[in-house]
PyMOL CGO cylinders between C-alpha atoms (Angstrom):
from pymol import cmd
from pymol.cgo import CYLINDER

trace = [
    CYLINDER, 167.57, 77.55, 95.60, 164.48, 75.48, 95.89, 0.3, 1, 1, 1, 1, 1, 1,
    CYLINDER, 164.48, 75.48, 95.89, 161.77, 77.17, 97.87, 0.3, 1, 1, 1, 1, 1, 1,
    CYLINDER, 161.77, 77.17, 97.87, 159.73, 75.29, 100.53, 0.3, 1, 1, 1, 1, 1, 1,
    CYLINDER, 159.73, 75.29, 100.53, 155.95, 75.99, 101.09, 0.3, 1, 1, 1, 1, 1, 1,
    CYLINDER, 155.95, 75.99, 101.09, 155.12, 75.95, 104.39, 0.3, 1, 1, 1, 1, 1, 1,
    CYLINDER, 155.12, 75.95, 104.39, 151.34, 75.75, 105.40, 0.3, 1, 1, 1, 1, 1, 1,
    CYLINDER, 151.34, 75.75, 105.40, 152.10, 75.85, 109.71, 0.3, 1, 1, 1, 1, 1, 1,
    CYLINDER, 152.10, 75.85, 109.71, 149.16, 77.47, 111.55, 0.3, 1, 1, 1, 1, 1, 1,
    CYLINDER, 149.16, 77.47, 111.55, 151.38, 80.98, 111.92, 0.3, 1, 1, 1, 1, 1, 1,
    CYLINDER, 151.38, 80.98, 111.92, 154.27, 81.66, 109.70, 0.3, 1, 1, 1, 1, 1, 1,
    CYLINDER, 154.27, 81.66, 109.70, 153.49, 80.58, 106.21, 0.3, 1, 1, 1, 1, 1, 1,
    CYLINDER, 153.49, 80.58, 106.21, 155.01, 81.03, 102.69, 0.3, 1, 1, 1, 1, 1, 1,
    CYLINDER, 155.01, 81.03, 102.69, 154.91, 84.61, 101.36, 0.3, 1, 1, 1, 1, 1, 1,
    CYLINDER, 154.91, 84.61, 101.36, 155.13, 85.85, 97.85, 0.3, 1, 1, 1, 1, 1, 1,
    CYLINDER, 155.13, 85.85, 97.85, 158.21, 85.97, 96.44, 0.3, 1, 1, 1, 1, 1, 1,
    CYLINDER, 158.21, 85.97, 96.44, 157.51, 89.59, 95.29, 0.3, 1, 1, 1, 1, 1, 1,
    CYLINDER, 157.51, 89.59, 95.29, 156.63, 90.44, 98.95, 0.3, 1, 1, 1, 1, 1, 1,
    CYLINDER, 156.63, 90.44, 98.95, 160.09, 88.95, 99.94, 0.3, 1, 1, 1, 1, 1, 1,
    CYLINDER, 160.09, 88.95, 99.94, 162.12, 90.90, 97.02, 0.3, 1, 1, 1, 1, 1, 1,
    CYLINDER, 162.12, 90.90, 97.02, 160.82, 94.23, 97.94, 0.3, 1, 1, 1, 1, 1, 1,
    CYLINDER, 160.82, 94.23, 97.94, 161.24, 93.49, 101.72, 0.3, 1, 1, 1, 1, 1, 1,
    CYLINDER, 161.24, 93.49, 101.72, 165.45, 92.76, 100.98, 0.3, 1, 1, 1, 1, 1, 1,
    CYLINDER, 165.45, 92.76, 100.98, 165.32, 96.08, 98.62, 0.3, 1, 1, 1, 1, 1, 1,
    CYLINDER, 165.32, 96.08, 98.62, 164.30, 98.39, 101.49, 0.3, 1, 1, 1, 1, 1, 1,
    CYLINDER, 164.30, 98.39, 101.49, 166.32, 96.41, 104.35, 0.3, 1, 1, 1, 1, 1, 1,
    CYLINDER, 166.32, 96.41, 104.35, 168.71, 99.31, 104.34, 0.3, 1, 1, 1, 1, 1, 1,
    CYLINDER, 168.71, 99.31, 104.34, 166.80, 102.14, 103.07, 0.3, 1, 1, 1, 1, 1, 1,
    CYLINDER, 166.80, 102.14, 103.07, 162.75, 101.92, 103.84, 0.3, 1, 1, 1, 1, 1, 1,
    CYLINDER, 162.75, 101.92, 103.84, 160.77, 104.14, 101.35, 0.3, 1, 1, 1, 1, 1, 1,
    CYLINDER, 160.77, 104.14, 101.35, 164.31, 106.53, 100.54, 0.3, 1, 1, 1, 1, 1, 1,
    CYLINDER, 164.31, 106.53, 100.54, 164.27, 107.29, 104.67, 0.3, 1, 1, 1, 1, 1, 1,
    CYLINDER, 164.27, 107.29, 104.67, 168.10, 106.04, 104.75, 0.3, 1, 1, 1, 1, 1, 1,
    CYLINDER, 168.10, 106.04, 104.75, 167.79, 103.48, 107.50, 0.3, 1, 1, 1, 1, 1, 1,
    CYLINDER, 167.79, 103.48, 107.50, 165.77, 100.36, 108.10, 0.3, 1, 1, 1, 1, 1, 1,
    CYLINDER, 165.77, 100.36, 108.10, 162.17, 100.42, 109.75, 0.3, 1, 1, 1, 1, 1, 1,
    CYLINDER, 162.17, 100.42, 109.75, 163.66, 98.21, 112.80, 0.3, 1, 1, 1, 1, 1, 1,
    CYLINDER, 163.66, 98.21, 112.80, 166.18, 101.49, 112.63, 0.3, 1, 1, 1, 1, 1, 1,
    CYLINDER, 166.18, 101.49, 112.63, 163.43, 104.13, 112.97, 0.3, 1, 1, 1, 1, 1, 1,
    CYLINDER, 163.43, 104.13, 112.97, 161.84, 105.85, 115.80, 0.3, 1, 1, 1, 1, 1, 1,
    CYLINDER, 161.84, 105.85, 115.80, 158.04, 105.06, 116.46, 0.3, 1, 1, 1, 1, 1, 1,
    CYLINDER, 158.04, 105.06, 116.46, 157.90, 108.58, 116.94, 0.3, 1, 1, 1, 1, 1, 1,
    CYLINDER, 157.90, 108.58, 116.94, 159.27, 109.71, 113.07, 0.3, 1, 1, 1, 1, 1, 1,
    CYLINDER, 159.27, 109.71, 113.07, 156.66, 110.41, 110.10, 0.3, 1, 1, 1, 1, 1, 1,
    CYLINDER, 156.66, 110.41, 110.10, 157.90, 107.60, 107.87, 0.3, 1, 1, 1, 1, 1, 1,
    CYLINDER, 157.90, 107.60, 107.87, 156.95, 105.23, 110.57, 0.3, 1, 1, 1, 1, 1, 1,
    CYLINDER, 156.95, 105.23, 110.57, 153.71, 106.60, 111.62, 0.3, 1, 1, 1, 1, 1, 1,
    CYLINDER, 153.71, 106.60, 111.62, 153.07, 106.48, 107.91, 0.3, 1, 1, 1, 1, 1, 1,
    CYLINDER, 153.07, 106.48, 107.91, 153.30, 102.88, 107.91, 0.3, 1, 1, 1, 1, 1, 1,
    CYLINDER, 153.30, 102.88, 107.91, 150.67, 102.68, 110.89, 0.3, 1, 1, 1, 1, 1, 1,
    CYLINDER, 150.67, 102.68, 110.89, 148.59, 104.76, 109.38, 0.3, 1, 1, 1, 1, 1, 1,
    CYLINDER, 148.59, 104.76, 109.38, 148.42, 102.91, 106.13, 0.3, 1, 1, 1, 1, 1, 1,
    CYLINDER, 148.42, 102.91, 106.13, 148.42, 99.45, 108.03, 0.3, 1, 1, 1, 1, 1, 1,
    CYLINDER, 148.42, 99.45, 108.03, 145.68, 100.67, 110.13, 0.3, 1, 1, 1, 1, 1, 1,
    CYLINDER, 145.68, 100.67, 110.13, 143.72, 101.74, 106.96, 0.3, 1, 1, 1, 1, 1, 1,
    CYLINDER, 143.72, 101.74, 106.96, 144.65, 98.27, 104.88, 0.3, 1, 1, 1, 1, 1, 1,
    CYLINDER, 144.65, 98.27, 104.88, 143.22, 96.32, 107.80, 0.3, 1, 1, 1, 1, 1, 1,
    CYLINDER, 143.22, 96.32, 107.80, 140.47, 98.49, 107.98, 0.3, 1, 1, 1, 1, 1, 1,
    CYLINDER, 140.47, 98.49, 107.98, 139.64, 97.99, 104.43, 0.3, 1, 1, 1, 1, 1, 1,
    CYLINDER, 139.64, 97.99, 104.43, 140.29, 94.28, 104.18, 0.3, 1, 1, 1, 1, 1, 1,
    CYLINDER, 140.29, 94.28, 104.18, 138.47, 93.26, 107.42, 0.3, 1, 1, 1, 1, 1, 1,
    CYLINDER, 138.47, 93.26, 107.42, 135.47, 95.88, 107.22, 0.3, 1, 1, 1, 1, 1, 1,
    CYLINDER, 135.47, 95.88, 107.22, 136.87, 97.12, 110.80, 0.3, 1, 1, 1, 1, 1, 1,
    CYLINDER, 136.87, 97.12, 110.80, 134.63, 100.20, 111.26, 0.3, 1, 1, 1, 1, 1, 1,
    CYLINDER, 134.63, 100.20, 111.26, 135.53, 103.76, 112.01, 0.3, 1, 1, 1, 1, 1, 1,
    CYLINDER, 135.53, 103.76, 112.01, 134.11, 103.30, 116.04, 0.3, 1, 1, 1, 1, 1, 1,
    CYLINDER, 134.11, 103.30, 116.04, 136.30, 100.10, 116.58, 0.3, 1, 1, 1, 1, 1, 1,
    CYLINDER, 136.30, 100.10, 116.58, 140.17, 100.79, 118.04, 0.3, 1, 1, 1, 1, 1, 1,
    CYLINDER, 140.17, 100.79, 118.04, 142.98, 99.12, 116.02, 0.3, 1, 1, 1, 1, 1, 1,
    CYLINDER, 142.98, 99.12, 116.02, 145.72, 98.51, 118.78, 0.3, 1, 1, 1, 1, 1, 1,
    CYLINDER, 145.72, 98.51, 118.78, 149.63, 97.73, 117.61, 0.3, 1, 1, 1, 1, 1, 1,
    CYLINDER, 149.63, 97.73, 117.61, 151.15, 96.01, 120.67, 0.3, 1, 1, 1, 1, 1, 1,
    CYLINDER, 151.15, 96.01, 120.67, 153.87, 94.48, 121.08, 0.3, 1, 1, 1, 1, 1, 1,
    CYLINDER, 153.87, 94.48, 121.08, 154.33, 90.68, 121.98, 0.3, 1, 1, 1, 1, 1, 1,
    CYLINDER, 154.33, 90.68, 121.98, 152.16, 87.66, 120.65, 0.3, 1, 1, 1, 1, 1, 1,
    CYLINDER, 152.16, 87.66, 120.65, 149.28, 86.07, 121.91, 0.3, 1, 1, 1, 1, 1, 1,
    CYLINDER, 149.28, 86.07, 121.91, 150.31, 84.83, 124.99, 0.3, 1, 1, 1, 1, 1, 1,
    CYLINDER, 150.31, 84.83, 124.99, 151.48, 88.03, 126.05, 0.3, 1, 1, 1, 1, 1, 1,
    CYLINDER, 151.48, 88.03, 126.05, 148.06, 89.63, 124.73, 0.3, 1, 1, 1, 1, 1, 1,
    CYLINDER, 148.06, 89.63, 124.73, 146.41, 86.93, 127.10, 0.3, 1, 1, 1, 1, 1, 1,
    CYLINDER, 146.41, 86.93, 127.10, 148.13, 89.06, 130.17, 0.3, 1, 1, 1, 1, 1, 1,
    CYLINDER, 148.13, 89.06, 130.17, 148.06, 92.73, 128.58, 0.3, 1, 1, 1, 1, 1, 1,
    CYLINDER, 148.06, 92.73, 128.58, 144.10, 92.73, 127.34, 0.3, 1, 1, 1, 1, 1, 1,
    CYLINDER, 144.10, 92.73, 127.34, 142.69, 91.94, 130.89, 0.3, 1, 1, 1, 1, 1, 1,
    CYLINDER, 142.69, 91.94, 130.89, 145.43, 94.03, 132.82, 0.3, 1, 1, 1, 1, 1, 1,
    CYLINDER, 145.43, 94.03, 132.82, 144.28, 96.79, 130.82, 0.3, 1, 1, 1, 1, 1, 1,
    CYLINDER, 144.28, 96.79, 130.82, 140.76, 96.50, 130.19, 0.3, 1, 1, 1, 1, 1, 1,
    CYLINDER, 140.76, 96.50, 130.19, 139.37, 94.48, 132.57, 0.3, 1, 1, 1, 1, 1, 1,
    CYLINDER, 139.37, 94.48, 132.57, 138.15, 96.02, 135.80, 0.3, 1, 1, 1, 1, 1, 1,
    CYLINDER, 138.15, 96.02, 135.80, 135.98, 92.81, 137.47, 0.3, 1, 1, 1, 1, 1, 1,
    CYLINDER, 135.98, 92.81, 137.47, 134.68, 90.45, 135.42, 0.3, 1, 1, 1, 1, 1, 1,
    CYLINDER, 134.68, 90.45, 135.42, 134.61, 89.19, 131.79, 0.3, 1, 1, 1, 1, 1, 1,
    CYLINDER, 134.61, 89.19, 131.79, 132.96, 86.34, 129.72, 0.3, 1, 1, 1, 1, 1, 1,
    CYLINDER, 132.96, 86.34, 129.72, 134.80, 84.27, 127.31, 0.3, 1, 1, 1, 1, 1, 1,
    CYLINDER, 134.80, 84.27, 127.31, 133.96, 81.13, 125.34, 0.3, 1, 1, 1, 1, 1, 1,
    CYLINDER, 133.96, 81.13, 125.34, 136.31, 77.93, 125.56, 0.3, 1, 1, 1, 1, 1, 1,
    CYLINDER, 136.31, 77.93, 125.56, 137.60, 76.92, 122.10, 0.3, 1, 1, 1, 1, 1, 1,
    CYLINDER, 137.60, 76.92, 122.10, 140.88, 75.85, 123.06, 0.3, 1, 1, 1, 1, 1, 1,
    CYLINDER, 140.88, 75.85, 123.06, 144.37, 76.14, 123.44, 0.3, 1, 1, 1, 1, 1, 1,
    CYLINDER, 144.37, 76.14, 123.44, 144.28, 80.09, 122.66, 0.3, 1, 1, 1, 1, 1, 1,
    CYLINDER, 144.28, 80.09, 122.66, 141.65, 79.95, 125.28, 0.3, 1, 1, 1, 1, 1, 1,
    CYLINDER, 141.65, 79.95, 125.28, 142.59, 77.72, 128.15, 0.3, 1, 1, 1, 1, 1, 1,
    CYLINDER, 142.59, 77.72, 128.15, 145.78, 80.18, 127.71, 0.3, 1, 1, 1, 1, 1, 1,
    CYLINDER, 145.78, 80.18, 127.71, 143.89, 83.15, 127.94, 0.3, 1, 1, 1, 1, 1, 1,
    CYLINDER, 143.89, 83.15, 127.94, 141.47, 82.54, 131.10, 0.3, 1, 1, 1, 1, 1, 1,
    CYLINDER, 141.47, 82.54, 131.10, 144.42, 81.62, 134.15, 0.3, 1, 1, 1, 1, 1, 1,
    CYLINDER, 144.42, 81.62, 134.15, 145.94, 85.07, 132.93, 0.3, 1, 1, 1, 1, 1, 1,
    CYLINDER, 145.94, 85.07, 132.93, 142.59, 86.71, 133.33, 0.3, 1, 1, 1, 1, 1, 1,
    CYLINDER, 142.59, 86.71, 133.33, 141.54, 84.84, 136.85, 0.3, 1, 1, 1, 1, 1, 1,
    CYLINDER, 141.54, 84.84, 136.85, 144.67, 86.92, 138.02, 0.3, 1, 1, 1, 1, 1, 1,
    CYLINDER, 144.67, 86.92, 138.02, 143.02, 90.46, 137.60, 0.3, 1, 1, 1, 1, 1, 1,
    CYLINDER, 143.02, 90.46, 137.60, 139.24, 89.37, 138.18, 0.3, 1, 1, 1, 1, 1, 1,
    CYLINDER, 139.24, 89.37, 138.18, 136.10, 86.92, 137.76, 0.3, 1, 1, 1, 1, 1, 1,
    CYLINDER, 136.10, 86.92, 137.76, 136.09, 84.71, 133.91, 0.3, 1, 1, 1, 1, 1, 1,
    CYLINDER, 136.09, 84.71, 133.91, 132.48, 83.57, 133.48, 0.3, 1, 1, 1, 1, 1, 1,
    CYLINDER, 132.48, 83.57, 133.48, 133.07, 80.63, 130.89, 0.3, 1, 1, 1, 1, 1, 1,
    CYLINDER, 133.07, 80.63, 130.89, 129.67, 81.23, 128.83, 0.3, 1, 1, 1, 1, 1, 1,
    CYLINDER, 129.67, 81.23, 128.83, 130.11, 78.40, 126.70, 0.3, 1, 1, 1, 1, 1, 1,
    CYLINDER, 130.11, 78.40, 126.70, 132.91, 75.76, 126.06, 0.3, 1, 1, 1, 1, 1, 1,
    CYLINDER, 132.91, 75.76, 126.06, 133.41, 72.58, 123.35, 0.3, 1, 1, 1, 1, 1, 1,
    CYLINDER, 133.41, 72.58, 123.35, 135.98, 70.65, 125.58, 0.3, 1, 1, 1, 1, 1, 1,
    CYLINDER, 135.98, 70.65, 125.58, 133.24, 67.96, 125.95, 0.3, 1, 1, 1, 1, 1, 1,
    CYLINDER, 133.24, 67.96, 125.95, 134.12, 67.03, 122.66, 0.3, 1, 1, 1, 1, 1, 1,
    CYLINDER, 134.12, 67.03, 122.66, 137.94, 68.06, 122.51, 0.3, 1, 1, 1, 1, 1, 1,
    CYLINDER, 137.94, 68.06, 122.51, 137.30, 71.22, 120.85, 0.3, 1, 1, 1, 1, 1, 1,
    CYLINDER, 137.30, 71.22, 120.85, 136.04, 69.88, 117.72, 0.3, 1, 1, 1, 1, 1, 1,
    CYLINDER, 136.04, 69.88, 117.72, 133.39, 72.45, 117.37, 0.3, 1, 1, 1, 1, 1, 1,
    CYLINDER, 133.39, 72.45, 117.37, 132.21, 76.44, 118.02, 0.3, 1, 1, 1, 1, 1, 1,
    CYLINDER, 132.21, 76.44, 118.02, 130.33, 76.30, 120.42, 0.3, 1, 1, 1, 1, 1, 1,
    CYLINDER, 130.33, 76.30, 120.42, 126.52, 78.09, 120.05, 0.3, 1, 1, 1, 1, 1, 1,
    CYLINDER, 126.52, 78.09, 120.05, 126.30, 80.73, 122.67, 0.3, 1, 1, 1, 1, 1, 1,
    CYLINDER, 126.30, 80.73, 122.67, 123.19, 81.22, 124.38, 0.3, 1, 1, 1, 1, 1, 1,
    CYLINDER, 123.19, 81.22, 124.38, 122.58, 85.20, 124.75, 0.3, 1, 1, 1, 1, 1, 1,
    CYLINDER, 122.58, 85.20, 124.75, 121.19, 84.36, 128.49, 0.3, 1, 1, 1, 1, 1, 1,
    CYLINDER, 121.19, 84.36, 128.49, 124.51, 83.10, 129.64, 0.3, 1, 1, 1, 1, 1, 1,
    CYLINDER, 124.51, 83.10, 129.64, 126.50, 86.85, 129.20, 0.3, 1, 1, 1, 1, 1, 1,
    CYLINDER, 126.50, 86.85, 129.20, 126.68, 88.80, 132.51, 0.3, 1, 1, 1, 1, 1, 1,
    CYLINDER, 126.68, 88.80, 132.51, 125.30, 91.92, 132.76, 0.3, 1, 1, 1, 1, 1, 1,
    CYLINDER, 125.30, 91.92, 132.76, 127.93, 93.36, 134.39, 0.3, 1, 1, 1, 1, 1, 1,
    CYLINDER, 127.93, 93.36, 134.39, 130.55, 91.54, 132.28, 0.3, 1, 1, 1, 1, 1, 1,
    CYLINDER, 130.55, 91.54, 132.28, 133.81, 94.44, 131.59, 0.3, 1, 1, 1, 1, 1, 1,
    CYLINDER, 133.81, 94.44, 131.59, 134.40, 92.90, 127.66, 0.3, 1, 1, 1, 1, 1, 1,
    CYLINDER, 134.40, 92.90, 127.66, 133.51, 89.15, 126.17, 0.3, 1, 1, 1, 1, 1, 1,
    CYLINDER, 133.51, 89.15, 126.17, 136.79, 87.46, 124.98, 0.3, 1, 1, 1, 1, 1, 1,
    CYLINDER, 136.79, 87.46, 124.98, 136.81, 84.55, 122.05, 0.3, 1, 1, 1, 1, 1, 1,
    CYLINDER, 136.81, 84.55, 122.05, 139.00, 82.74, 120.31, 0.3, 1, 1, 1, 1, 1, 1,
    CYLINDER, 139.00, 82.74, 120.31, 137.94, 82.99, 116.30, 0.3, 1, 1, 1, 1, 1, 1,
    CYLINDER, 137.94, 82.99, 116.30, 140.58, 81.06, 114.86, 0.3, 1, 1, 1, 1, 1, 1,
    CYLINDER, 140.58, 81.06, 114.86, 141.72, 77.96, 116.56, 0.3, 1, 1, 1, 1, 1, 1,
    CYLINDER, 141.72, 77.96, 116.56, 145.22, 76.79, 114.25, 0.3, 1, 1, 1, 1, 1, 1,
    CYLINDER, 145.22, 76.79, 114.25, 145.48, 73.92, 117.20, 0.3, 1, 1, 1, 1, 1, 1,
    CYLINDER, 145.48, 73.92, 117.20, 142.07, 72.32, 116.43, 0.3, 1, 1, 1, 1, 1, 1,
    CYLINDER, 142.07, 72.32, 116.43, 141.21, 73.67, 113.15, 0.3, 1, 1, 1, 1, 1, 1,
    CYLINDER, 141.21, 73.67, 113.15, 137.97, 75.39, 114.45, 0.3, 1, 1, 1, 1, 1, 1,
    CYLINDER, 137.97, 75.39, 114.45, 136.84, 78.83, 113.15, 0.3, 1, 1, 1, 1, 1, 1,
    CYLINDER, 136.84, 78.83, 113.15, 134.25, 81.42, 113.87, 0.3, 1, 1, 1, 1, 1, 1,
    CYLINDER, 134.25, 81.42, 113.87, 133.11, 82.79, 110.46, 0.3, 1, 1, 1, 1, 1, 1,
    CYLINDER, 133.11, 82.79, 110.46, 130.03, 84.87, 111.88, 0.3, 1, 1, 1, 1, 1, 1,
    CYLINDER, 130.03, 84.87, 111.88, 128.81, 86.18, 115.22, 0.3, 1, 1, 1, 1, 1, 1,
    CYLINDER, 128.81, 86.18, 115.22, 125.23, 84.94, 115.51, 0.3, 1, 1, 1, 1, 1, 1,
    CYLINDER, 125.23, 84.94, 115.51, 124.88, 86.31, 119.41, 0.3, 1, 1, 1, 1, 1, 1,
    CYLINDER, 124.88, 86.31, 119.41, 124.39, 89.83, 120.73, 0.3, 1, 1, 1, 1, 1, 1,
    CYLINDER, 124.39, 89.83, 120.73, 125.97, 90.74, 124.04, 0.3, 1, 1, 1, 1, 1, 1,
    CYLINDER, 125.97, 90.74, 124.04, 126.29, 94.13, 125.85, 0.3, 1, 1, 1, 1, 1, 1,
    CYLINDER, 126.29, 94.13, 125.85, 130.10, 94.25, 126.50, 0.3, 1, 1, 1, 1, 1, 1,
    CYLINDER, 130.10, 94.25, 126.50, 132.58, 94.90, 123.92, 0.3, 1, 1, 1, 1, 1, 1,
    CYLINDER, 132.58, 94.90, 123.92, 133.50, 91.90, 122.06, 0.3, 1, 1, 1, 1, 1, 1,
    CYLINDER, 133.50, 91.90, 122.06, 137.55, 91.09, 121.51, 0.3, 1, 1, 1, 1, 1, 1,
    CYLINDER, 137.55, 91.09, 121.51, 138.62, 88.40, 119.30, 0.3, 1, 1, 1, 1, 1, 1,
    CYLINDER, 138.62, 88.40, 119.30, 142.56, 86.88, 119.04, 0.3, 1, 1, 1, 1, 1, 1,
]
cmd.load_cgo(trace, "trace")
């Protein structure tokens, strides 16, 4: 079999080593006797593998120890609907990059006020924005960005702003 390499925005060619030891524990994850999408989120082995996700992308993305890591289920759009339902309680600022984003604000407009502190549709989201600290509401519940924008090929590599809410990146 010839293998393909795909370089799409989401899914994307992994190692065949990754792939090998994924069809080796298909039936029998880490000696348990069943496969994870068998297992109870409730059981040890599988709290195991949250733990040592959780730690991983702690480690590789210098998440610190006073930030939440959150396993949900669903994808982005269904993150654009579950972050506001949950956290937001009036109002939020976000930043237009985008797709991600343009998906992201109708879903918050249904639980409260979206102050759009900055946007780059003027030039069809060819650019980051810079965001001017004087634009953030003081009584904003969390800012919202998009860091990563696969559509337009746009990326925040460094925060160069200081705001008061929590900041949450998809």
């Amino acid at each position: 079999m010839s293998r393909i390499y795909n370089f799409s925005a989401g899914p994307s060619v992994m190692p065949e080593s990754v792939l090998e030891k994924v069809q080796s524990e298909i039936m029998n994850f880490g000696g348990s006797g069943m496969s994870v999408m068998e297992m109870s989120h409730r059981s040890a082995v599988y709290q195991d593998i949250i733990d040592s996700t959780e730690s991983s992308l702690r480690e590789i993305m210098g998440i610190p120890d006073n930030y939440k890591v959150l396993f949900l289920g669903g994808g982005a759009s269904t993150q654009f609907a579950m972050i506001p339902m949950n956290l937001m309680k009036k109002k939020i600022d976000i930043v237009n990059t985008g797709v991600w984003t343009k998906k992201a604000i109708p879903e918050a407009k249904r639980f409260g006020e979206v102050n759009i502190v900055a946007s780059s549709e003027d030039k069809g989201f060819t650019y980051i924005p810079t965001l001017d600290n004087s634009t953030f509401s003081a009584d904003a519940d969390y800012f919202h960005m998009t860091t990563n924008n696969t559509i337009y090929g746009t990326r925040l590599f460094q925060y160069n702003f200081a705001q008061n809410e929590p900041l949450l990146c998809h």
